[in-house]
C-alpha positions in Angstrom: 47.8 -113.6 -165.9 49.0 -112.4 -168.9 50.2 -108.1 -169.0 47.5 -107.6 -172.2 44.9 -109.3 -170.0 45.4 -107.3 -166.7 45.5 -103.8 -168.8 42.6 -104.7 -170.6 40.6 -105.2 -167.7 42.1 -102.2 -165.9 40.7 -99.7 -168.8 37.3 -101.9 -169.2 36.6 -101.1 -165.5 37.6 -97.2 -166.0 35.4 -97.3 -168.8 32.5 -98.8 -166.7 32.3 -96.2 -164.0 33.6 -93.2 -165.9 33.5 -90.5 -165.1 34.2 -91.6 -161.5 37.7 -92.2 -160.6 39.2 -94.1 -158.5 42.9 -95.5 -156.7 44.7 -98.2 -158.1 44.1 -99.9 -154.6 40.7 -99.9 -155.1 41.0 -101.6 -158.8 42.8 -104.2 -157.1 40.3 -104.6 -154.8 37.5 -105.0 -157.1 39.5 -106.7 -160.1 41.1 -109.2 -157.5 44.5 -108.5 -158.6 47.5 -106.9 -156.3 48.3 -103.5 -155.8 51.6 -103.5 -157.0 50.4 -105.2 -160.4 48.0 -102.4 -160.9 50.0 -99.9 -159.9 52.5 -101.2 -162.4 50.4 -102.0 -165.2 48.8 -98.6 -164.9 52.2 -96.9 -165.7 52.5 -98.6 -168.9 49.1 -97.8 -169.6 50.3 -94.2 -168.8 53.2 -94.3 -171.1 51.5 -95.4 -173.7 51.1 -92.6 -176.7 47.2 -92.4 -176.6 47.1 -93.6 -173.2 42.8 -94.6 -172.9 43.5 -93.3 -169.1 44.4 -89.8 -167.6 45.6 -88.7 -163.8 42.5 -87.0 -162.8 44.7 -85.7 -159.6 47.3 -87.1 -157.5 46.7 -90.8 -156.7 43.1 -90.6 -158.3 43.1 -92.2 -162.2 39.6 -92.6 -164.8 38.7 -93.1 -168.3 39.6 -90.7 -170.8 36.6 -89.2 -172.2 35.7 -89.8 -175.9 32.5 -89.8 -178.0 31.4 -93.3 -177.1 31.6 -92.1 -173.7 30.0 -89.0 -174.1 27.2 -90.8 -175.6 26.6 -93.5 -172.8 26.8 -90.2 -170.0 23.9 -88.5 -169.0 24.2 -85.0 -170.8 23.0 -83.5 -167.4 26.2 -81.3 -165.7 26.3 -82.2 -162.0 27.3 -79.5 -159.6 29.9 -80.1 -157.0 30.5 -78.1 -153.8 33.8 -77.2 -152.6 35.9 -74.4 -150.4 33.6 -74.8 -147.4 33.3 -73.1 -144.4 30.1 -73.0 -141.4 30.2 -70.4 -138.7 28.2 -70.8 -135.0 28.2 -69.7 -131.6 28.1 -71.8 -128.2 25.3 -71.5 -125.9 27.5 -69.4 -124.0 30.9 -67.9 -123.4 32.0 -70.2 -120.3 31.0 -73.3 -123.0 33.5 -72.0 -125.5 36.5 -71.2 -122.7 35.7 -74.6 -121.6 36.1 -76.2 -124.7 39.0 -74.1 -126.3 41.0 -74.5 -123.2 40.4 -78.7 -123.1 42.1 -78.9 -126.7 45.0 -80.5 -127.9 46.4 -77.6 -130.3 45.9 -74.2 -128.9 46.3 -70.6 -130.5 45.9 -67.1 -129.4 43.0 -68.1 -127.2 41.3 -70.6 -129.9 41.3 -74.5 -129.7 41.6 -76.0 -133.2 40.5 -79.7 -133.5 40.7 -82.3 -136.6 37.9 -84.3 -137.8 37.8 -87.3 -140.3 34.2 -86.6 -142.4 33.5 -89.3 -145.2 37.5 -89.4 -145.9 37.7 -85.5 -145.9 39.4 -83.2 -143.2 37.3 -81.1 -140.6 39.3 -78.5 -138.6 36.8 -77.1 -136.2 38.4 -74.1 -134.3 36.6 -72.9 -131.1 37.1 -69.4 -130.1 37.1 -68.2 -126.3 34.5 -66.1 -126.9 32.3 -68.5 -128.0 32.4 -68.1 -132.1 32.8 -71.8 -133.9 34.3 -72.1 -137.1 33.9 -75.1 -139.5 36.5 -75.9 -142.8 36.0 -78.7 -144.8 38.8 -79.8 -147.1 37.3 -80.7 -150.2 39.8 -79.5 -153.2 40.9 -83.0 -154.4 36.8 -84.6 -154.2 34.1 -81.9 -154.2 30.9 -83.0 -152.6 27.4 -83.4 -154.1 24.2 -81.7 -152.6 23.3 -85.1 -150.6 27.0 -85.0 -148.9 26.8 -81.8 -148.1 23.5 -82.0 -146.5 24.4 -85.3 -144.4 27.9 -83.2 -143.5 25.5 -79.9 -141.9 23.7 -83.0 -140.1 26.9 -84.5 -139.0 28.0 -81.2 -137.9 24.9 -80.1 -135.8 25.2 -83.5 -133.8 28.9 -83.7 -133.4 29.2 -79.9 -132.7 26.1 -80.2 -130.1 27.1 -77.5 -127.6 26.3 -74.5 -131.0 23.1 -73.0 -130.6 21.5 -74.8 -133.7 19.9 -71.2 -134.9 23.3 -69.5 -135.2 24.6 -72.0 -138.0 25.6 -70.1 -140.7 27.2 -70.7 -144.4 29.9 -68.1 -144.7 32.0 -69.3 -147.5 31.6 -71.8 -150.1 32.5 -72.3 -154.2 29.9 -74.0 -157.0 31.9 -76.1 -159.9 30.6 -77.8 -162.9 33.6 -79.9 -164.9 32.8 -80.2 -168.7 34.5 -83.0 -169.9 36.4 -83.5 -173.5 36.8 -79.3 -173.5 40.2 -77.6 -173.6 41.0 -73.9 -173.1 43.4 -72.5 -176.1 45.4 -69.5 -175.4 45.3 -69.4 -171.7 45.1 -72.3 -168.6 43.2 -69.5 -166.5 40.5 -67.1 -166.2 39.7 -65.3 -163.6 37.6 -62.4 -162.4 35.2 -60.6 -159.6 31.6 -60.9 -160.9 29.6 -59.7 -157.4 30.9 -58.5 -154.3 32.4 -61.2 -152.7 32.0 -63.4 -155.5 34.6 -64.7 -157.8 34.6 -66.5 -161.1 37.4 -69.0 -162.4 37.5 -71.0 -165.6 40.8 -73.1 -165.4 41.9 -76.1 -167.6 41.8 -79.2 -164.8 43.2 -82.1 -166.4 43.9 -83.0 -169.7 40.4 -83.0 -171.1 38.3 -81.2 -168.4 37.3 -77.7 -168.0 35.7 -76.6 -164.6 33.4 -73.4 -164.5 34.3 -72.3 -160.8 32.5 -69.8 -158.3 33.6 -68.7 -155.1 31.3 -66.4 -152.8 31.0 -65.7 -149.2 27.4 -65.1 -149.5 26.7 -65.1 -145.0 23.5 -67.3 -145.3 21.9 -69.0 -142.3 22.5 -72.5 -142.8 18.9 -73.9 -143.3 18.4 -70.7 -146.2 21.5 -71.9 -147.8 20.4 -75.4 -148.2 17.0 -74.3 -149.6 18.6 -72.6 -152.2 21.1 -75.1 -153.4 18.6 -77.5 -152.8 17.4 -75.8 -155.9 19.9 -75.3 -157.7 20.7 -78.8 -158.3 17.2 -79.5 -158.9 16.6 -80.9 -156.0 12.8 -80.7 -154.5 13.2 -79.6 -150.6 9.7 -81.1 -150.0 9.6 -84.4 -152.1 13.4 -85.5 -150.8 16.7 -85.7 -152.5 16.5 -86.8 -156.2 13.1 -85.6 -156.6 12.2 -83.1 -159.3 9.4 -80.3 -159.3 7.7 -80.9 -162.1 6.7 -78.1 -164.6 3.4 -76.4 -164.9 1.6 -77.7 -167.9 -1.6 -76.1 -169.5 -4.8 -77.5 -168.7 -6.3 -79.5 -172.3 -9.1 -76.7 -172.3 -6.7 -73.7 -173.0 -6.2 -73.0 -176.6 -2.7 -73.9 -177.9 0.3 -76.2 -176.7 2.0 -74.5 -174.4 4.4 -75.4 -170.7 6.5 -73.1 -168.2 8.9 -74.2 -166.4 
């Protein structure tokens, strides 16, 4: 197959599912090609002086975004969830010796354990005096609201020995990434808006800006979910994707009016 060929149909498939991004292993996948040639071809592409594709972060690539692009996006911004941490207790103290002293990887009376959630890291450390802590490593791939709420289900199963009640959101960060933005006279901005709440607007990439928040805001877990739940307008009642619908006047009151 002939290079021209193979690159355009690297940056036609970019185009298609921008702004997603993707591996080169998985262009090969779907573009029947081999690795290497992609990987290849994708470093000309790279090189060239108004390269069509950009690193979006190390091993991930997408489409440069442009007006066309723009155009064909939905306008909506999507919030992502990152910098995650849950917090529990066992049903009781002996539960948490027990299971603290059975791991593989011990620390000052902890057990610390490593999970494998949708391709993202889970290090569960279990305290001796019952106190379970939950990290997940999402810097590289923040997760929508439905991943996040399938990972607090995933947790409460795999984590069964936790008194469900105590489940607990002690840390997490909110970012939305505007796309075709650039920051001119500084790469970073950050500042303490609430008590343990903290703001950052950083260039990420060479046409993205992402609007960051960081707060340990202490919520049981089910409260937390309720209120990003609605934050991403999500309806709690009507299921994931579902929108509450504004009130609208009734055709007997005078004038044209809705409140959302």
């Amino acid at each position: 197959m002939k290079p021209r060929k193979v690159r355009d149909r690297i940056v036609d498939y970019l185009y298609r599912i921008a702004p997603d991004e993707t591996t080169p292993k998985s262009i090969a996948g779907v573009l029947r090609l081999k690795a290497g040639t992609v990987r290849k071809e994708m470093s000309r592409i790279l090189a060239e002086k108004n390269s069509p594709i950009i690193v979006a972060h190390r091993g991930f690539y997408r489409h440069k975004m442009n007006i066309d692009l723009m155009l064909k996006l939905d306008r909506l911004k999507r919030i992502e969830l990152h910098g995650i941490k849950l917090e529990g207790f066992s049903l009781s103290k002996n539960t948490g010796y027990f299971i603290s002293s059975q791991a593989k990887h011990k620390y000052r009376k902890r057990g610390i354990y490593k999970e494998i959630f949708e391709n993202r890291l889970v290090t569960i450390t279990v305290h001796e005096m019952s106190l379970v802590e939950v990290w997940l490593s999402t810097s590289d791939k923040p997760m929508t609201f439905p991943q996040f709420d399938r990972f607090c289900t995933w947790v409460k199963a795999k984590l069964d020995f936790v008194d469900e009640m105590s489940w607990k959101l002690s840390e997490i960060g909110l970012n939305v990434d505007i796309r075709q933005l650039h920051l001119d006279g500084a790469t970073s901005i950050k500042l303490q808006v609430f008590h343990r709440a903290w703001l950052q607007v950083y260039q990420k990439g060479e046409d993205t800006v992402r609007w960051e928040v960081h707060m340990c805001p202490d919520l049981k877990l089910e409260e937390a979910l309720y209120i990003l739940s609605t934050l991403v307008q999500i309806n709690p009642k009507g299921g994931v994707g579902q929108q509450e619908q504004p009130y609208q006047a009734p055709p007997e009151d005078k004038g044209d009016y809705s409140y959302g």
